[in-house]
N, C-alpha and C positions, 0 to 999 in steps of 0.2 A: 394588892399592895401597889401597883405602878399606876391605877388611876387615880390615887392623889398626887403622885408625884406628877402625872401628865395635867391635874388640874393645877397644879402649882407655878408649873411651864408654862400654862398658854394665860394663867392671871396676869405673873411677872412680864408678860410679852403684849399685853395689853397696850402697852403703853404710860403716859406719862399720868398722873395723880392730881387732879386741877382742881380738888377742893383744901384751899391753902390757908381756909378763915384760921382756923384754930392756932399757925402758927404766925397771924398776925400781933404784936401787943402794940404798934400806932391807936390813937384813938381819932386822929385826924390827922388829914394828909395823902399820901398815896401809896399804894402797894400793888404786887403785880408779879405774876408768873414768867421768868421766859423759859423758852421753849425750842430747842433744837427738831422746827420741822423737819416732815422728810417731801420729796419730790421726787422717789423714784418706789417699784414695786418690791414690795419685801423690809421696806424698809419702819424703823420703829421710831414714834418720835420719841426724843431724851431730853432730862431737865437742860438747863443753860449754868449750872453752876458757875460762881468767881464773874464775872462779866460787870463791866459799869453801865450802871446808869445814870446817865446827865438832866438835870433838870435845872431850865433856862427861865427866869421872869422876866418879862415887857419892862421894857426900857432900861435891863440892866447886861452890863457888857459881861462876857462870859459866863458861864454856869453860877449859876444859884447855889446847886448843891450837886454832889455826886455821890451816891451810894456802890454797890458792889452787892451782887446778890448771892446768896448762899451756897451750900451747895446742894442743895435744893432746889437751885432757882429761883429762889423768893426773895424780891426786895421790899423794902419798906422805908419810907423816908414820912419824916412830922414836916409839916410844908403849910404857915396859913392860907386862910382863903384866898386866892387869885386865881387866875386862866396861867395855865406853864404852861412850855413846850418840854416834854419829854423824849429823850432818846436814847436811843441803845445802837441798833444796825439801821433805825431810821428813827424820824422822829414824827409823832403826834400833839393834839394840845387835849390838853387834860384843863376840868374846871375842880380847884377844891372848894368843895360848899363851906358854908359858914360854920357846918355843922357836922362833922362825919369823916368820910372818907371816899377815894375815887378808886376805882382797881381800873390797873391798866396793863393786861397782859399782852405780850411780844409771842407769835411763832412765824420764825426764818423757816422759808421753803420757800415754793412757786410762785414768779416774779419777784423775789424778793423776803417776802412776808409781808407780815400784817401785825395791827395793833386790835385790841377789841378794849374799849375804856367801858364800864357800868360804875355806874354809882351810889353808894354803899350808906 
């Protein structure tokens, strides 16, 4: 009886859940995990629930749009095709194609974090 419960411990401890299609329903535009890295040993990454994300278009003064991600970490904004900068604790540029979607997930850790953008 305790070796499911010891496999149930070390799944849950796994860490964080990065296949987030399913709870996409954008059909175009952008979406994206973040992700409470970690940068020390022992430590677990966690979603980024509640947190905003800014997304800025060329040639226009302040934010585009700002979304709020889940608590789940998932954001999702509808966005037509252009090049944005996108940001949260830093910012990247994302391209949304004519046709689709751009995923552009966030993990905070060492030096900062990082973005990783793929296109959908």
């Amino acid at each position: 009886m305790k070796y499911p419960v010891l496999l149930a411990l070390l799944l849950g401890a796994c860490g964080v859940d990065r296949n987030i299609e399913n709870d996409i329903t954008i059909g175009h535009g952008a979406y994206g995990l973040l992700v409470k890295g970690c940068d020390t040993s022992g430590c677990v990454d966690q979603v980024d629930g509640n947190e905003q994300v800014m997304i800025f278009a060329p040639g226009q003064p302040g934010a585009f749009d700002t979304v709020t991600s889940d608590d789940n970490g998932v954001y999702q904004v509808e966005l037509p095709a252009d090049t944005y900068q996108i940001c949260t604790y830093s910012c990247t540029q994302i391209t949304v194609p004519s046709a689709g979607t751009v995923r552009a997930d966030w993990t905070s850790g060492p030096g900062g974090g990082n973005w990783s953008v793929t296109q959908h």
